[in-house]
N, C-alpha and C positions, 0 to 999 in steps of 0.2 A: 497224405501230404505232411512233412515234416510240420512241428510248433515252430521252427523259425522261420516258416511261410506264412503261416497266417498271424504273426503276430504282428500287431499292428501299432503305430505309434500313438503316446497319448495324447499328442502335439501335435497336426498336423497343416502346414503352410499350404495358405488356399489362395484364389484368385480374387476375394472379398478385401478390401482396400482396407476396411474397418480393423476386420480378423488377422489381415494378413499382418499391420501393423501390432496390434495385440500381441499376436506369434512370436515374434521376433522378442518384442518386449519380454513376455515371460520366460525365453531362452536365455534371453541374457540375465534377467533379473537370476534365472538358474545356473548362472553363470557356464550356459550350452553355448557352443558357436551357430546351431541354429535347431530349429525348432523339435527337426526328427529325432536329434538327442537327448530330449527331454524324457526321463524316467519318470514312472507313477510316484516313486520317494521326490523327485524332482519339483512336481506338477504341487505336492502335498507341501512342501514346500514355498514355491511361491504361491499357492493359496492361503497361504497363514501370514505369509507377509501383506498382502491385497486384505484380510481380514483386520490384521493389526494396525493397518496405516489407515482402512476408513473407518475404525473406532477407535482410534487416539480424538480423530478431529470429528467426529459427529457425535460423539457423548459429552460435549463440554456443555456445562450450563447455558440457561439463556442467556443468562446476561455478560455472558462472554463472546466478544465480536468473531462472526464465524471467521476462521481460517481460511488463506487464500485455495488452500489445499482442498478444504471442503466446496469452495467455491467452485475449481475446475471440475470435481464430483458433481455436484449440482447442473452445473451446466449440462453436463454429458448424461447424467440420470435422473431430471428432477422430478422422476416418479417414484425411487423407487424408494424403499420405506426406509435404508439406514441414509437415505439423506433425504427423502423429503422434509417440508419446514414443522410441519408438526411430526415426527419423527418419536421417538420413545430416546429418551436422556441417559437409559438404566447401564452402566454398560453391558452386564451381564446379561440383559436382555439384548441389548442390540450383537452383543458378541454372539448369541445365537442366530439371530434374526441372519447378519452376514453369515457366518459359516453354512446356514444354509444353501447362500447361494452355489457355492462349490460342491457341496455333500456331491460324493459319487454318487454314478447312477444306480440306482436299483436294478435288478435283473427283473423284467419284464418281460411276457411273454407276447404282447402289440408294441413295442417301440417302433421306434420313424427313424428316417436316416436323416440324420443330422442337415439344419438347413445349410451349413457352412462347407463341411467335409464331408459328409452321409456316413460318418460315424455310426454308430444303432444309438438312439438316444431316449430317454424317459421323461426329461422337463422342456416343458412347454414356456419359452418367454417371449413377451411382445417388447411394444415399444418403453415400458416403465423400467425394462433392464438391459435394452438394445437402442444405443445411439440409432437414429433416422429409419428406422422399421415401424410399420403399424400399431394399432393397439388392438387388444386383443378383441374389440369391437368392430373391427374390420374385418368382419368375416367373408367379404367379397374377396377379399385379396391373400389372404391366411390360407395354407393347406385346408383341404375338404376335413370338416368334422372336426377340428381341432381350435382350441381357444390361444393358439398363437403357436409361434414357431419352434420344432426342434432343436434345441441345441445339446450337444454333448458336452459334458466336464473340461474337456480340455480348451473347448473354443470358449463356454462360459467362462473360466479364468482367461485367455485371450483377451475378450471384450472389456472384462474391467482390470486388463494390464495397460489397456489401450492409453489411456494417458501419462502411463510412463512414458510409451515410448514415442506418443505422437505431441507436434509444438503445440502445447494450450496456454489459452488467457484465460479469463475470471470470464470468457461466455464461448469460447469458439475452441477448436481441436483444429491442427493439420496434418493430414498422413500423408506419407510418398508412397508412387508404385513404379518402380523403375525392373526392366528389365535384367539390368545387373543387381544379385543380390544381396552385391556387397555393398552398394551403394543404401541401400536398405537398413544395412546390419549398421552401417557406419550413422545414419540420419536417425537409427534408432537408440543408439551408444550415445551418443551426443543430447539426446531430450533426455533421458534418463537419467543424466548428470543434471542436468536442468531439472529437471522433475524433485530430485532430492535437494537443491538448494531451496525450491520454493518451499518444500513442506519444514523445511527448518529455520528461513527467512522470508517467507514470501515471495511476490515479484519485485520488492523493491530490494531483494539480493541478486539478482541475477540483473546482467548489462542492458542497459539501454543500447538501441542500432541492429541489435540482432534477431532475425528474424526465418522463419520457415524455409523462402527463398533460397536466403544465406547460409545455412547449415545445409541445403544439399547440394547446392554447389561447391562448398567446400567437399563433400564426397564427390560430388561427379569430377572435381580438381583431384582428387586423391587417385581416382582409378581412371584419370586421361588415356591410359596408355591401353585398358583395355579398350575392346570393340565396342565401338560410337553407341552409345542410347541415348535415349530421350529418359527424361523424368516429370513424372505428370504426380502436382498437389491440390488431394480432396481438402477444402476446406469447408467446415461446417457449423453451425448453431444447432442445438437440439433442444432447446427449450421448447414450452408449451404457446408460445404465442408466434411469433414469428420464427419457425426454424429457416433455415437457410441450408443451400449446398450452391459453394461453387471451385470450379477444375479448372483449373492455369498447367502448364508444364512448358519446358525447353525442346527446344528443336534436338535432333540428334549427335549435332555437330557444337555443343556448349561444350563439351568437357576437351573436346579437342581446342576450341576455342580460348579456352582459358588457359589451357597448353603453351598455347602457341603468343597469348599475352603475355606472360610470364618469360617467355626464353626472351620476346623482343623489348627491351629497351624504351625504346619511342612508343609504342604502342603502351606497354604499364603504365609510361608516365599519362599518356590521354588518362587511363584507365583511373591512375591516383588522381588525378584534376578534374574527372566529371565524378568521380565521388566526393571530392569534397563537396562541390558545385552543389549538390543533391543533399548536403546532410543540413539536419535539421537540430540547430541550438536544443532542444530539448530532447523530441522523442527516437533524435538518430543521429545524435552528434556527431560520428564518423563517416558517417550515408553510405552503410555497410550494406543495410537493410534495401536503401531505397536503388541502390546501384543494382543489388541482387533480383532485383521485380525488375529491373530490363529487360531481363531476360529469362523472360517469361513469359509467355501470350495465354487469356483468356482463353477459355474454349469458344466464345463466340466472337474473339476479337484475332484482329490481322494485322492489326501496330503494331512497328516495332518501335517499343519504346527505348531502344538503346539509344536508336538513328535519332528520334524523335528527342530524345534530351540532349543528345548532342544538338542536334541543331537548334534545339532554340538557347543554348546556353552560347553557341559560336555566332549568331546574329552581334554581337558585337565583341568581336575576336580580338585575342589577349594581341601586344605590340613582338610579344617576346616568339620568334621564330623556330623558335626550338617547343615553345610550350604550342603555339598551330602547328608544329607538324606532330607532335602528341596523338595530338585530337586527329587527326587526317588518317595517324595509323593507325589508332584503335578503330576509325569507322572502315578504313580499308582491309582490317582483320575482320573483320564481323561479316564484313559482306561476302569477303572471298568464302570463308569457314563456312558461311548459314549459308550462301546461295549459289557459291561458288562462281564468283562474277569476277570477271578478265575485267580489272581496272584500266589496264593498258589500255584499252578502247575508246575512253574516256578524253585521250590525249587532247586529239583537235578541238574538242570543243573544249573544253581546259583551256587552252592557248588563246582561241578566240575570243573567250568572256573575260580571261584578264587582261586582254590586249585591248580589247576595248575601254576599260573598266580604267588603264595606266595611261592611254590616251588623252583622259581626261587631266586637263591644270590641278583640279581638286578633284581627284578620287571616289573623296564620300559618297558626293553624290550619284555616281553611277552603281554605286555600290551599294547603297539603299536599294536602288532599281531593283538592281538586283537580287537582292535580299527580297523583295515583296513575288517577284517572277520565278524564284528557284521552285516553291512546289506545286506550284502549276502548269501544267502541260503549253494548254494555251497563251498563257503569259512569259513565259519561257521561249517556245516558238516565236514570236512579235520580237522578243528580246535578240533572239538569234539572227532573228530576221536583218535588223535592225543595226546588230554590232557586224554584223558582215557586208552589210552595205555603206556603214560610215568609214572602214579599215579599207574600202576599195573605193572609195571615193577621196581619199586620205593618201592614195595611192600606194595602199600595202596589200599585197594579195592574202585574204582572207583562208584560216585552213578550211580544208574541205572536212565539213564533218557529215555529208551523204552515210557514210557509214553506220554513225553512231544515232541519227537523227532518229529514225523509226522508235528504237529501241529508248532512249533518251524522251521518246512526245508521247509514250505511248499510255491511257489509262490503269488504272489498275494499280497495285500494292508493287508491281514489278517496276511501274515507269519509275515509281514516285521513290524505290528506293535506287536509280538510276542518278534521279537527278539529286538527290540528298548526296549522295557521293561524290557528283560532279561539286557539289557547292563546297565540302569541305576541301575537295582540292584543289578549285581557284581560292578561298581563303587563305591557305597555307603557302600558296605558291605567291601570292599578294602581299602577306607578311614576311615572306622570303624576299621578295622585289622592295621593301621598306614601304610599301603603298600606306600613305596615310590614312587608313579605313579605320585601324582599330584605336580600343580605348587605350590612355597612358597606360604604362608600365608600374604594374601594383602587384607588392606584396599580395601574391595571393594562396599563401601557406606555406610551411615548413617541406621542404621537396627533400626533405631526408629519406623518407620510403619511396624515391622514387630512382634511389639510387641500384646498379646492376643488381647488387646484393639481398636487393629485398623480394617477398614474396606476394602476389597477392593473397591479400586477405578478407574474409567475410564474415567472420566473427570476431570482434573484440578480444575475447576470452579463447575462441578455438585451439590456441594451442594449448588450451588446461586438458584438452579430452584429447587430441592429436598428437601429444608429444611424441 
């Protein structure tokens, strides 16, 4: 067998969320476009930088307040010895203590296949140098015979590239794992610019609004054009008392979704006015961040919280005609993209509930009605009931919504995102009719980026790393 058959990379990208993030990170920090181009000069490389950067910030005196950089360290390792709290100050001491953790492997004649890659490998780490893995006192769950897990050199520097290249606070880490790898490469490029402004100012250099969400969105906006995926984010705590893991990601159809925001007009603008809606004077002034968690569902959750904020921010719907149909197209993008739902269908019962609703001398009040009956099936039904029997007793033939009724009363995440769509489009169609329902007409922001011209955005800063 030739040597350039079994030679084997130093680097190599696994299906570990943790690792696989790390990977990425130490490619680029090697300035590789991905991981299997990493060289052993490479690898020796960013080991020296990973040594440098956590002995600048763990040998400062005590009575120098720790760095936010040693912070996100701690967080992610607060076992292990160059940042635990009584730690050695020396640096020349500690400058060994790290470089240990990289030293190539030894040639051994028992190594283990790597737990990450199945590399051959000779150090054994638990949880005091592996974010969310055991200790090495978990011997129920640890390889047979061994006091923690294998890992090789090139995943060891992975694992503590890892907060370059995943979104950290001063206690938690987020990594993505999406099926397109460039959306990867791009959520990794993007921390890693962030990663270097904190160690040189802290978090209070880098923007307020942006968030884990919003940076891979802005990739999965970047490669719409490739074939649909989903992106799914590990978020985690790794401290000693309460750790945590928790998994949100998007449906497959976001990046087409954002596509298709972006070309439409009406639809951005909904899109610029429930972010404003959403942003928060301090920790998200633009509500870049909190727009971006719409679209996103829990792993154990089925809300969609797009629909969900629109609707309670449209419960008392702006006067101006133009800013409800906004809102109507952004929820009629969202639905058609994610669930692929024929709005057309919708018509007759559309017609019937504002026909009702305009019948009335004063509006309001059926209007209220109706606002308490949209997301209930059974309150809804009564409602139907009800406006179709006062329109033919009114002597107007009521539409026939037989059609859409099943599908419109029916339980479940499917009714209720039926009738959330019906409700935005008797609002809009209401504010189109002049219906007296909504609040006076207010300033309610600068509609400068709501013009053709402009693009959505979900980071502040993004176009520092995207240009």
């Amino acid at each position: 067998m030739s040597a350039v058959a079994t030679t084997r990379s130093v680097l190599t990208l696994t299906p570990h969320p943790l690792q696989r993030c790390g990977a990425w990170a130490a490619a680029r920090l090697a300035g590789r476009a991905e991981p299997a181009a990493v060289t052993p000069d490479d690898l020796d490389a960013v080991a020296r930088r990973l040594i440098d950067d956590i002995v600048a910030v763990s040998s400062l005196p005590k009575k120098t307040p720790n760095p936010d950089w040693w912070k996100v360290l701690f967080a992610l390792y607060p076992n292990a010895k160059p940042t635990h709290a009584s730690r050695t100050r020396d640096p020349k001491t500690l400058r060994a203590l790290v470089a240990g953790l990289f030293a190539p492997d030894s040639p051994v004649a028992h190594s283990l296949p790597c737990t990450f890659c199945s590399a051959p490998a000779a150090v054994l780490w638990a949880k005091s140098h592996l974010p969310m893995f055991d200790t090495a006192h978990a011997v129920n769950t640890l390889p047979p015979y061994t006091a923690g897990w294998p890992v090789c050199r090139g995943c060891r520097v992975a694992l503590w590239a890892l907060p370059y290249g995943a979104w950290v606070t001063a206690g938690s880490a987020t990594v993505v794992m999406c099926a397109n790898p460039a959306v990867e490469r791009r959520f990794v490029a993007r921390n890693i610019t962030r990663a270097e402004r904190i160690q040189q100012l802290g978090f209070t250099g880098v923007p307020a609004g942006a968030s884990a969400e919003a940076v891979t969105l802005a990739a999965l906006r970047a490669h719409a054009a490739d074939a649909p995926v989903d992106a799914v984010l590990w978020s985690f705590k790794n401290d000693n008392e309460k750790p945590w893991l928790k998994v949100s990601g998007t449906r497959q159809a976001a990046g087409r979704l954002l596509a298709r925001i972006e070309a439409e007009p009406p639809a951005r603008r909904g899109w610029h006015r429930l972010r404003r809606a959403l942003a928060h004077p301090d920790r998200d002034p633009g509500g870049y961040a909190a727009i971006a968690r719409t679209l996103f569902v829990d792993e154990h959750g089925s809300v969609d919280r797009l629909l969900l904020a629109l609707h309670h921010e449209f419960t008392d719907p702006p006067s101006d005609p133009v800013a409800a149909d906004g809102w109507r197209r952004l929820a009629r993008a969202y639905q058609e993209e994610m669930y692929d739902m024929d709005v057309s269908r919708l018509g007759p019962a559309r017609q019937l509930v504002a026909a009702w609703i305009m019948a009335e001398h004063n509006p309001r009040g059926r209007f209220n009605e109706y606002v308490k009956a949209a997301r209930n099936s059974y309150a809804l039904h009564e409602l139907l009931v009800e406006a179709s029997a006062r329109l033919f007793r009114d002597g107007e033939q009521p539409p026939d919504i037989t059609g859409i009724a099943p599908t419109l009363l029916s339980g479940g995440p499917d009714g209720w995102r039926w009738r959330a769509q019906l409700f935005f489009e008797v609002v809009a169609d209401l504010v189109q009719a002049k219906a007296s329902i909504g609040r006076k007409p207010t300033d309610d922001g600068n509609d400068a980026d709501d013009e053709i011209g402009d693009t959505i955005r979900f980071d502040p800063h993004e176009e520092e790393v995207y240009a």
